[in-house]
C-alpha positions as CSV (number, residue, x, y, z in Angstrom):
1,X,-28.5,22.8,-20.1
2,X,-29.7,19.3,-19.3
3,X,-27.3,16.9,-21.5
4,X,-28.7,13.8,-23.0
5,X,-27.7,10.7,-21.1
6,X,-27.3,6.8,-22.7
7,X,-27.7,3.6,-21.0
8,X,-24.7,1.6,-21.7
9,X,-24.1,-2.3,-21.3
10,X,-19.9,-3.1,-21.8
11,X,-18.6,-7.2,-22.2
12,X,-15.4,-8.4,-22.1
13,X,-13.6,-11.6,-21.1
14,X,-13.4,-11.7,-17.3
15,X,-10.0,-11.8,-16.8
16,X,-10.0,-8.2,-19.2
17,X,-11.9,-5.9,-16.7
18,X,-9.2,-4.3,-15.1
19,X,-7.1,-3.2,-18.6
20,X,-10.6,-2.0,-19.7
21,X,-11.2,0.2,-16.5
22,X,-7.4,1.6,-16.6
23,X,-7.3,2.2,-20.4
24,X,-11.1,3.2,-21.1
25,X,-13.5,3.7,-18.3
26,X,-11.0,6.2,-16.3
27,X,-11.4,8.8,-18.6
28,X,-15.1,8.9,-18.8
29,X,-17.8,9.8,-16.2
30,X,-20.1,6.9,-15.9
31,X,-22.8,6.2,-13.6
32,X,-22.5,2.8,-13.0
33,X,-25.4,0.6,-12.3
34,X,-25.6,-2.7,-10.5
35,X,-25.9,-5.2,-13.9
36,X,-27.7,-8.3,-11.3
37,X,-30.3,-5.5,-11.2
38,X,-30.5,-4.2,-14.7
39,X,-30.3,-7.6,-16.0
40,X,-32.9,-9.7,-14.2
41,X,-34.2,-10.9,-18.1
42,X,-30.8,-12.7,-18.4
43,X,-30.2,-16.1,-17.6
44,X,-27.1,-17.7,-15.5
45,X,-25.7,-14.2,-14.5
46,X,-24.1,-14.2,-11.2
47,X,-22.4,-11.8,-9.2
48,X,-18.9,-10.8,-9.9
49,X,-17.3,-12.6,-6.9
50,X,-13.1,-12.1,-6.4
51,X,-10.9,-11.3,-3.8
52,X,-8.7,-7.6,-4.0
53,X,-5.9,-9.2,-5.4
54,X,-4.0,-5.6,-4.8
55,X,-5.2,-4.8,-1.0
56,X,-2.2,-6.2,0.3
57,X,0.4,-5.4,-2.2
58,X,-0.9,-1.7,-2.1
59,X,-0.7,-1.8,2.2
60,X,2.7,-2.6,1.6
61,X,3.4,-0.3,-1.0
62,X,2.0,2.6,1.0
63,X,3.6,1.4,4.2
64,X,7.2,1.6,2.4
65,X,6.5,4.3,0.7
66,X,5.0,6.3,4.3
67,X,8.9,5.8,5.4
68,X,10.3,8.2,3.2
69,X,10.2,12.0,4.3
70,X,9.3,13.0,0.9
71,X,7.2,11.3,-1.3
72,X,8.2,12.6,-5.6
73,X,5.4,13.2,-7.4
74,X,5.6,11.0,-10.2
75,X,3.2,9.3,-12.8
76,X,2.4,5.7,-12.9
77,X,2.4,5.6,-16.7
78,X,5.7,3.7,-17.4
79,X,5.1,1.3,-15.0
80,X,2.1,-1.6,-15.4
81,X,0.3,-3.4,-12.6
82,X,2.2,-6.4,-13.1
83,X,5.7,-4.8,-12.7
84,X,4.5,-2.7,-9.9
85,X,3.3,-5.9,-8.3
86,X,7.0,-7.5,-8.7
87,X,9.0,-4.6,-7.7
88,X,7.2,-4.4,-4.3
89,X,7.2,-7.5,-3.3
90,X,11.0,-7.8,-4.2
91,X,11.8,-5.0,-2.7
92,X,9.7,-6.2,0.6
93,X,11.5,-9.6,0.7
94,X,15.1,-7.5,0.8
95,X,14.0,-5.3,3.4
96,X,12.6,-7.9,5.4
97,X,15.6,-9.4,6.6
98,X,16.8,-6.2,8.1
99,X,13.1,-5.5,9.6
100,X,13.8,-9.1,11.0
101,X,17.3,-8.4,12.5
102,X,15.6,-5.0,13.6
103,X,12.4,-7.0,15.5
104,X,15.0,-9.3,17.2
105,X,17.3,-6.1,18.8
106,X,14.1,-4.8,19.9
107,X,13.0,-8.1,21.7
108,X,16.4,-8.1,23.3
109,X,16.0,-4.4,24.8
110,X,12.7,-5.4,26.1
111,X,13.8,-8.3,27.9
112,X,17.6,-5.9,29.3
113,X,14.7,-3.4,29.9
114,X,12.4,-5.6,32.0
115,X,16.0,-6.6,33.8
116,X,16.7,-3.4,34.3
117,X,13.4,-2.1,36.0
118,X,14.0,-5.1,38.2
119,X,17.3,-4.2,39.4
120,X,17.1,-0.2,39.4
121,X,15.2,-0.3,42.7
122,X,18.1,-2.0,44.4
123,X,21.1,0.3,43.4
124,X,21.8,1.1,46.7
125,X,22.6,-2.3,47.9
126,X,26.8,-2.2,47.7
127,X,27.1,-6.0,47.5
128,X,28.3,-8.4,44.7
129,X,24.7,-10.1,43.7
130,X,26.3,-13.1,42.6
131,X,27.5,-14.0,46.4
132,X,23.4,-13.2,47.2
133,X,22.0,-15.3,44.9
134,X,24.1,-17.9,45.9
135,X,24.0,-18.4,49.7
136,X,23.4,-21.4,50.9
137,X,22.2,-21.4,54.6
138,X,20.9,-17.9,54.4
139,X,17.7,-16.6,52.9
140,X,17.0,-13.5,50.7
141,X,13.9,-11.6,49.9
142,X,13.7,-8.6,47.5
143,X,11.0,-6.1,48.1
144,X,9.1,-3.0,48.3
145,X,7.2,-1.9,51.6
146,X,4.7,1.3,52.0
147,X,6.2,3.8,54.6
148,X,3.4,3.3,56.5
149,X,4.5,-0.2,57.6
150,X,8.4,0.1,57.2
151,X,8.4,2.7,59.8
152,X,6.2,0.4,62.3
153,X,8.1,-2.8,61.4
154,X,11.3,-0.6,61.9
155,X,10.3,0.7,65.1
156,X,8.0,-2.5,66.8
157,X,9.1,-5.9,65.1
158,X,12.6,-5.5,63.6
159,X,14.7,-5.6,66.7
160,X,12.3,-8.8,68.3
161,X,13.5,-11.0,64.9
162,X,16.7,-12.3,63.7
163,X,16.5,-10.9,60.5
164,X,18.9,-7.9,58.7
165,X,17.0,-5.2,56.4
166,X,19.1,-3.4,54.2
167,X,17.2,-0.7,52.7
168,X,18.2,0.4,49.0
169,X,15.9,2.9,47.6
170,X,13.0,5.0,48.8
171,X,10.2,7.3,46.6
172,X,7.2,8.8,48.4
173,X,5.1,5.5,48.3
174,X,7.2,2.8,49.3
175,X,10.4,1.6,50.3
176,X,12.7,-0.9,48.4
177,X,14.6,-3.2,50.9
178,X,16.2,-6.1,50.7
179,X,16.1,-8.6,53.8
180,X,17.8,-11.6,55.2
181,X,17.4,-14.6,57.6
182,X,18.8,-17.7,58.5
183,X,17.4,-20.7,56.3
184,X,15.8,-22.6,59.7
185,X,13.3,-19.9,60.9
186,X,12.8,-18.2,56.9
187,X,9.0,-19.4,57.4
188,X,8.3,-17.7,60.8
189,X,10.0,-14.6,59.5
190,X,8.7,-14.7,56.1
191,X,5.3,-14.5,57.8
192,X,6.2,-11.4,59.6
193,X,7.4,-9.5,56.9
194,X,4.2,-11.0,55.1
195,X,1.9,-9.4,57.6
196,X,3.4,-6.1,57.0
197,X,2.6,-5.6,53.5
198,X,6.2,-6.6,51.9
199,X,5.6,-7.5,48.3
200,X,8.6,-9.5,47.1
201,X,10.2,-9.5,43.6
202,X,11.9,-12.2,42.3
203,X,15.6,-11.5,40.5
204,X,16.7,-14.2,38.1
205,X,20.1,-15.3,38.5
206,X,21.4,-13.3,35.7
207,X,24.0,-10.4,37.4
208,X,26.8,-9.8,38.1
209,X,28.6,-7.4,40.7
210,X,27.3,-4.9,42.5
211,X,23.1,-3.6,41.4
212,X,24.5,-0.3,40.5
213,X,27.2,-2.3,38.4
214,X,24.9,-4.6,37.0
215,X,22.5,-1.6,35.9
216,X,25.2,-0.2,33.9
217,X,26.3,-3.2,32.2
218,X,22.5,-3.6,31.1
219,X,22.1,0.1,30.0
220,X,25.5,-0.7,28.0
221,X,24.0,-3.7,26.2
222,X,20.5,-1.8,25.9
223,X,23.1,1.8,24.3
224,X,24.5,-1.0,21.9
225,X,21.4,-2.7,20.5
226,X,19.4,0.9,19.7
227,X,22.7,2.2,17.6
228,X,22.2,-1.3,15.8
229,X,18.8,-0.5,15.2
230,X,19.4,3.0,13.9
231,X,22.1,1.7,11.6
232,X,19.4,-0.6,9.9
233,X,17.0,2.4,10.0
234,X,19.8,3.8,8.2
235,X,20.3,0.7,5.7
236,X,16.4,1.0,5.0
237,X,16.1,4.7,4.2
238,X,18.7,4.2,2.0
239,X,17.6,1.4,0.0
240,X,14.1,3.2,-0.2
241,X,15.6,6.1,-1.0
242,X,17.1,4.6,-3.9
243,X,14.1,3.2,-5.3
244,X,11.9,6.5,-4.5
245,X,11.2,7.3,-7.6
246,X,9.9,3.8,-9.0
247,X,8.5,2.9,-5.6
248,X,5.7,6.2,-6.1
249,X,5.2,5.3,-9.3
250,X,4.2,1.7,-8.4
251,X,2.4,2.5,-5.2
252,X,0.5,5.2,-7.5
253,X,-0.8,2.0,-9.5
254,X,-1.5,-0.4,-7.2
255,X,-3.7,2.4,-5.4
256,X,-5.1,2.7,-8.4
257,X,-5.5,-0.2,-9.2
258,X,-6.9,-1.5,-5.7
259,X,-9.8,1.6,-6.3
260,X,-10.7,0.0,-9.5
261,X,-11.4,-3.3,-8.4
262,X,-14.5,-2.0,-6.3
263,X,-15.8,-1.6,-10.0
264,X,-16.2,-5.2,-9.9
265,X,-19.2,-4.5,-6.5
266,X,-21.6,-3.3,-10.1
267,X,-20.3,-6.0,-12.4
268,X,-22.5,-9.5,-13.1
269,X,-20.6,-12.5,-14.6
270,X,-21.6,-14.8,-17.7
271,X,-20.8,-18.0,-18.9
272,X,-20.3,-18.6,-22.5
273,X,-19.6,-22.2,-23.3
274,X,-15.5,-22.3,-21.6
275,X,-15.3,-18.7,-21.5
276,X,-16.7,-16.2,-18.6
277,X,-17.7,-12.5,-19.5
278,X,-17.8,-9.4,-17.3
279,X,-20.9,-7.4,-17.7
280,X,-21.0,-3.6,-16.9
281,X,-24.0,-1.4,-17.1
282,X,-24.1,2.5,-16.6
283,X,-24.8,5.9,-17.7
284,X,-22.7,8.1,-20.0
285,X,-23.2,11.1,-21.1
286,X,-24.4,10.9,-25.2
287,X,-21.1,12.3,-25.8
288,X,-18.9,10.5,-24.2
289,X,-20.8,7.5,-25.0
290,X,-20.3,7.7,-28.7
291,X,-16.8,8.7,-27.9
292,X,-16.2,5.7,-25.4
293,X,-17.7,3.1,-28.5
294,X,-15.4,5.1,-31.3
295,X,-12.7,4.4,-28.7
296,X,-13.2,0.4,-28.1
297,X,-14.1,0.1,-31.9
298,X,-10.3,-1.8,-32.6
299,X,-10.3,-3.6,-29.2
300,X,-11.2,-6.8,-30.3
301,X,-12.2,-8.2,-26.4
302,X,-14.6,-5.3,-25.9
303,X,-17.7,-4.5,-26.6
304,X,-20.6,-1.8,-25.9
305,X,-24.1,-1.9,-26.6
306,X,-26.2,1.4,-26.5
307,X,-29.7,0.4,-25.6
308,X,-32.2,2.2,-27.5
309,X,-35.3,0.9,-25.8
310,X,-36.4,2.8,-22.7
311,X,-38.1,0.1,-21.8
312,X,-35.5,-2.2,-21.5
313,X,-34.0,-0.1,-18.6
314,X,-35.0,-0.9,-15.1
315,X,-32.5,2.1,-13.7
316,X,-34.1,5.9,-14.2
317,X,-31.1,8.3,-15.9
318,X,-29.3,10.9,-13.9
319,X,-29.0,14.4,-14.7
320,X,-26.1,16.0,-15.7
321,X,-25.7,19.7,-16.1
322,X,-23.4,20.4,-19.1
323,X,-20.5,23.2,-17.3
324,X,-17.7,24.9,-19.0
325,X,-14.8,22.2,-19.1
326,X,-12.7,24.4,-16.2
327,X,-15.7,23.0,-13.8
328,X,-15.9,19.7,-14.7
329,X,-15.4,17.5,-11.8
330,X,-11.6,15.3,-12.1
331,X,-13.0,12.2,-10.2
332,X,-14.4,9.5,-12.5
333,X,-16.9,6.6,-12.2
334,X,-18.8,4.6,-9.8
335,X,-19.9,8.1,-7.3
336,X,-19.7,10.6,-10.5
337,X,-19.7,13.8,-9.2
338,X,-22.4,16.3,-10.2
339,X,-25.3,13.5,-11.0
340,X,-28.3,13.1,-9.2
341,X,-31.4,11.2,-9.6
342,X,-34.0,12.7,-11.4
């Protein structure tokens, strides 16, 4: 059977439209129009223009709440917008000093990390770095050299040079060397070792001992930062963990709460002397449309008007077909579920 449908217009103060959509509109099915459109006879309407004041509170709220491993399934009822708003964004200033101190051990390993790939190809060298990087009247170049023109330097330039290559480490592509040379003839050498491919890497003055000494004092500073950061992982779970319950409940609103707003993309806006109105325009079934105005009868800041007048709608109704209650689709307004254009 093909139930009756009504064209409803709902008004409010502006400010009201969310209470009105939590505490009336969720529990109907209405097919909301775009009011600009339906309205075009009214003067001064504009579009209901406002930024999401719950997008980013909501991100946050499901962000916190995606770092627990089990989310309680709670209800949102004991908790109103306005608390749920406060509650995360205290809770997010508390964390955010551990996430702080967590971002700055995580800079730190990158930066022992980048040392450490600097240094790892050069474990082989058995000589205090320190005394390296601090010769005076001999030059040092760190580097990497295919195979291909190691074993020809090795075996046509090295012994026509002064120069000492102390090789280190050695993989299928390329060998990691070290090289030295007296301070007067490093150009003339430098160019040699130029002309056979050596790419050179630069080591900042920052070890101490041997390379394989100075790897291990890194991968020690690197061991000590990640238990830091796993005891604040620690601190975090268990402050969530705390608050699991309330945190749900309030990220269960603001989600809510963040999907009603898009009620506002249908809404038109009034001006009435100081005082702006919402408009809202839809389709309820004749049902729930005398239930909805029984409903908002005591509410003194809403009202409904059932038009009457065919005529006076530009929208054409949508069908409903009228199915046992156990079929009746959960989702509410905006895309109802089950309409269609006639």
């Amino acid at each position: 059977m093909i139930e009756k449908m009504k064209f409803l217009s709902i008004t409010g103060p502006k400010e009201d439209i969310d209470r009105v959509v939590e505490q009336y509109l969720s529990k109907y099915e209405i097919h909301l129009e775009n009011a600009l459109s339906e309205l075009k006879t009214v003067k001064d309407l504009r579009p209901y223009v406002e930024a999401n004041p719950y997008k980013n509170i909501s991100q946050r709220s499901a962000e916190l709440l995606g770092a627990l491993k089990d989310v309680p399934d709670v209800s949102e009822d004991d908790i109103s917008v306005e608390e749920a708003v406060q509650f995360v964004s205290t809770l997010d200033s508390e964390l955010n000093s551990l996430v702080a101190q967590k971002e700055d051990y995580q800079n730190q390993i990158a930066a022992l990390q980048d040392s450490m790939n600097k240094i790892v190809p050069f474990t082989g060298l058995n000589y205090d770095l320190t005394s390296i990087l601090h010769f005076r009247y001999i030059k040092f170049r760190f580097g990497r050299i295919a195979h291909e023109y190691y074993d020809k330097f090795y075996n046509y330039v090295y012994d026509t040079i002064d120069t000492v290559l102390c090789k280190c480490r050695e993989d299928e592509n390329y060998v990691w060397a070290v090289y030295f040379v007296p301070e007067t003839i490093s150009d003339k050498v430098d160019a040699i070792y130029a002309s056979m491919h050596f790419e050179r890497f630069y080591l900042p003055d920052e070890y101490e001992g041997t390379p394989s000494e100075a790897a291990h004092v890194l991968e020690d500073k690197i061991n000590a930062l990640n238990k830091s950061i796993s005891e604040i992982d620690s601190q975090i779970t268990e402050a969530l963990n705390s608050q699991r319950e309330k945190l749900a409940a309030a990220d269960k609103k603001l989600q809510k709460y963040t999907k009603n707003f898009d009620v506002r993309k249908m809404a038109a806006c009034t001006k009435q002397r100081e005082h702006t109105f919402y408009i809202l325009c839809g389709w309820m079934s004749a049902k729930d449309a005398k239930q909805f105005q029984k409903e908002i009868s005591t509410d003194e800041d809403t009202f409904c008007i059932m038009e009457t007048d065919d005529n006076n709608i530009i929208s054409r109704p949508p069908t409903k077909l009228r199915n046992p209650q156990l079929f009746r689709p959960v989702e509410m307004f905006i895309g109802m579920y089950g309409l269609h254009t006639a």
